[in-house]
N, C-alpha and C positions, 0 to 999 in steps of 0.2 A: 504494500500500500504506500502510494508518495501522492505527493498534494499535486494538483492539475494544474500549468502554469497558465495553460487557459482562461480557465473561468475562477475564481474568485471561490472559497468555503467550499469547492468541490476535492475530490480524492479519486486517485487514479487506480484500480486492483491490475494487477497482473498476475496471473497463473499460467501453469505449463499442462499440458495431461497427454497423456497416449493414447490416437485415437486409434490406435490397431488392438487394445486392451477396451474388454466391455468393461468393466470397472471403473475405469479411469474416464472412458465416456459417459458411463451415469452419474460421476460424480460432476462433472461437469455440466451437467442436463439440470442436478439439483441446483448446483450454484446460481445456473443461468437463471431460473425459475424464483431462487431467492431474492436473488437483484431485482429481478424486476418486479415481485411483491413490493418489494422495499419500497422501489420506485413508484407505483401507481400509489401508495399508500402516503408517501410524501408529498406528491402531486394536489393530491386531492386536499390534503392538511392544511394545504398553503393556498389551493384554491379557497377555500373558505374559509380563509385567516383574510382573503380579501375579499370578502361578502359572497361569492360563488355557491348556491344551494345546489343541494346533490343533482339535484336532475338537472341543472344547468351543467354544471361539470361533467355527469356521464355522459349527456347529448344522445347518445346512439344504445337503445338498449337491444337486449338480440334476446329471442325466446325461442329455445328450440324444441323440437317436439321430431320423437322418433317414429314416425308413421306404420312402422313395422309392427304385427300384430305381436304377440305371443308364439303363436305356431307358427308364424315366419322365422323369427328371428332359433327358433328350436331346429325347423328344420335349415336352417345354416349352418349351424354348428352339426349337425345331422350329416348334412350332405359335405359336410368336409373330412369328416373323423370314418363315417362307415363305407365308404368305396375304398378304401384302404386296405380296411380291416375286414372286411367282406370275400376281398382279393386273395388276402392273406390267407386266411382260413380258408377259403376254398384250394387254393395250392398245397397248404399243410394238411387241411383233411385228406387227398388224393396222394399225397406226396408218399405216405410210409405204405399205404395198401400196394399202392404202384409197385414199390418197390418191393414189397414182399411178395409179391404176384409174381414176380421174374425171375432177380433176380435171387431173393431169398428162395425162393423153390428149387433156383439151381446149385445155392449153396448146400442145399439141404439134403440134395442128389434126390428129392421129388419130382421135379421138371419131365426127365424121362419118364419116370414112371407113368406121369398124368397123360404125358402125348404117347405111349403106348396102350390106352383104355381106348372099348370097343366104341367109339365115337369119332366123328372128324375133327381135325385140328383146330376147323374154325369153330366147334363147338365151347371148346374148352376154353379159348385166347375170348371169345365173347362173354360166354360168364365171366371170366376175370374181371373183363372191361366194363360190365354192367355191375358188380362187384365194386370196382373199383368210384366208378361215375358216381355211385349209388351215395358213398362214404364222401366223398367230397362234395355233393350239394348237399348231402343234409348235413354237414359240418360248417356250412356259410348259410344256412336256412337259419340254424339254430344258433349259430352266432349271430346274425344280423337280429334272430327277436330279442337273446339274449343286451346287445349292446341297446337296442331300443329301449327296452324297461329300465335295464340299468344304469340310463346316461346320467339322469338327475342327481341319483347317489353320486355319480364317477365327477359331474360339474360342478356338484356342490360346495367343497372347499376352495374349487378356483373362482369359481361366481359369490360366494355369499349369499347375502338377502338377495341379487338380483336372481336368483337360479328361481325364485319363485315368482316371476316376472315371464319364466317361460315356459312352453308347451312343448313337452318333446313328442310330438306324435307325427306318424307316418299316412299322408291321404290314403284311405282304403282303393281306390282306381288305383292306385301306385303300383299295392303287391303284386299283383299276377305277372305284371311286367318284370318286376324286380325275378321273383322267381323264377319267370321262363328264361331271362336272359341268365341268371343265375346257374340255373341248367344246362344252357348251352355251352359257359362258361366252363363247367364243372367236367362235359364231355371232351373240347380240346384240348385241357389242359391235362385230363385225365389219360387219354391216350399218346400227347407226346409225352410224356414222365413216362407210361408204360413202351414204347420204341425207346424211348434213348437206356431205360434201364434192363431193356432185354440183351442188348448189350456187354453188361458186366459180369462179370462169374462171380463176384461173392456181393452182400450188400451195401458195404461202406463204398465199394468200388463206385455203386452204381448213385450211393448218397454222394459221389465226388461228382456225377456226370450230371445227376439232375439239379444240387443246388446252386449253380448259376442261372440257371432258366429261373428258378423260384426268387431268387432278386433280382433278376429282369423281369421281374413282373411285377415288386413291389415300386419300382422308382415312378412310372406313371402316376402313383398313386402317391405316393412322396409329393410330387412337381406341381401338379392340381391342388394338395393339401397347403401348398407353400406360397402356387398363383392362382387363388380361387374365381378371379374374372375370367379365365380361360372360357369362352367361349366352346360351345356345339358346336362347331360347325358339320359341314359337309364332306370335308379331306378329311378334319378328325376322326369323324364318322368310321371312315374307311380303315382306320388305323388299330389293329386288333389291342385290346387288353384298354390302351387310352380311350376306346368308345366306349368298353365298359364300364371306367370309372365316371365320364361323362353321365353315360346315360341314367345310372342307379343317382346320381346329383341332381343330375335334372328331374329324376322321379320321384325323389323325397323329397322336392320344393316343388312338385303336382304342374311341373313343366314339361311339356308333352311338343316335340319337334319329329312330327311323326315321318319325316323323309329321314330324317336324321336317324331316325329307330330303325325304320327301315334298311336303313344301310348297316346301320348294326348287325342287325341279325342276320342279314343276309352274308355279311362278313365272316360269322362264325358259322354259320354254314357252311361255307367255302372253305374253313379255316379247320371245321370237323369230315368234309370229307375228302381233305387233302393226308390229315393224319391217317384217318379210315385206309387210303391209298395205299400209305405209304408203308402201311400193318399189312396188308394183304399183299403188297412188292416182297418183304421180307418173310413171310410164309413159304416164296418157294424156293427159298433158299435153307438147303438142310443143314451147311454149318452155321449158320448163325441161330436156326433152332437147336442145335445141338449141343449149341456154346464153345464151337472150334474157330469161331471165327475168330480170329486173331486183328483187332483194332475197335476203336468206337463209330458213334453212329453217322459222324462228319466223314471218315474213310470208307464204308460202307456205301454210304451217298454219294460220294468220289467215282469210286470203283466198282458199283455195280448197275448204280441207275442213272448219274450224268455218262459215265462213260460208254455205256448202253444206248442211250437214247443218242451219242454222237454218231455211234458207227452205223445205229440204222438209217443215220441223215447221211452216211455217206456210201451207204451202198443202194441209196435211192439214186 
């Protein structure tokens, strides 16, 4: 603190702070905040030390009013926290079945066993898969009613008295939609986890191949929680895992962009009978049912159905 040569009965502060440290920035935020208390409190003192009535001195009063109802402002918070966590949990519910379906079976030395029963191949890999699908939507069904009930509890020490200010509830038109995309959701994610971990010979192998897919899956849901104006659009639409966290946003705040849906689900359509494919390419191949193949599911795709599809483009 040194006296201002400027102006007369004033004091000059100087501080330092680290604006690459949050600490050092919030202390700086307090400070600033302080001063200028200070300031409008001095202002005012000295206004009406020369006859100046308050409402002369305010001039300009400002009254705000949040127009947001209750259940708007729930489902905000709503629609930012559960396409995340909805994501999540449908990838973890599928994730350990997946993997016990493959490759656990083959650690198990069951695998054989089960593809030698008097049944076709595609019998058995279909149970799996509906098995499989089965455990990972109702493990994002039940989580998403679970995190519904239980947000108030979960908001309450962050909110205060304001958490009784809101409504956390979901439009009843919402569910179905929420479900059925949930569903489809639950089918391509469920059957790439089951190709990429058919793959592996024991199950760690195969918990090494699928958990990068499962936090590529969680960052959309990260990036929207962090830029919540992200817009529907149309491209997004098209864009698998980010339409669904759009879309389930959009449907807990009872906003219905039905082209935009549309391209949704028509995406994961595409997007479940591209894995479908790509499960029935690898059926007739008997080492990699057999678990002689030697590489994972990128070399496989390399070496038997890019390289595949070139030669027959060049012996046309």
């Amino acid at each position: 603190m040194e006296p201002n040569p400027n102006f007369k009965d004033n004091v000059r502060l100087k501080f330092a702070y680290d604006s690459s440290k949050d600490r050092s920035r919030l202390a700086k935020d307090r400070l600033d905040n302080l001063i200028t208390t200070f300031r409008a409190g001095y202002l005012e003192s000295v206004g009406i030390d020369h006859g100046l009535t308050h409402g002369a001195y305010q001039k300009i009063w400002v009254l705000q009013k949040n127009v947001a109802s209750q259940g708007d402002m729930g489902r905000f918070i709503l629609g930012l926290m559960v396409p995340l966590l909805l994501i999540v949990m449908v990838a973890m519910g599928g994730m350990f079945p997946a993997l016990d379906a493959t490759a656990g079976e083959r650690e198990r030395s069951t695998w054989e066993t089960m593809l030698s029963t008097a049944t076709h191949r595609i019998n058995i890999l279909t149970a799996k898969y509906a098995y499989v699908v089965t455990l990972s939507a109702m493990a994002g069904m039940l989580n998403f009613l679970a995190v519904t009930i239980s947000m108030r509890s979960v908001m309450a020490p962050l909110l205060g008295d304001r958490v009784d200010d809101i409504s956390f509830s979901i439009p009843f038109s919402a569910i179905p939609l929420i479900l059925l995309v949930t569903i489809l959701l639950a089918m391509m994610v469920s059957a790439f986890m089951m190709i990429m971990a058919a793959f592996a010979k024991t199950f760690k192998e195969a918990q090494s191949m699928v958990s990068p897919f499962v936090t590529l899956m969680v960052i959309p849901g990260g990036v929207l929680t962090a830029f919540p104006d992200i817009e529907f659009t149309t491209g997004l639409a098209a864009i698998p895992i980010v339409n669904i966290c759009l879309l389930f946003r959009e449907s807990i705040a009872g906003i219905y962009h039905w082209p935009q849906i549309g391209i949704t689900v028509f995406t994961e359509f595409i997007g479940i009978g591209l894995m479908l494919w790509l499960a029935t390419t690898i059926l007739k191949y008997e080492d990699v049912m057999a678990g002689s193949f030697e590489g994972s599911f990128g070399k496989f795709l390399k070496q038997r159905v890019i390289r595949k599809g070139v030669r027959k483009d060049m012996d046309k």
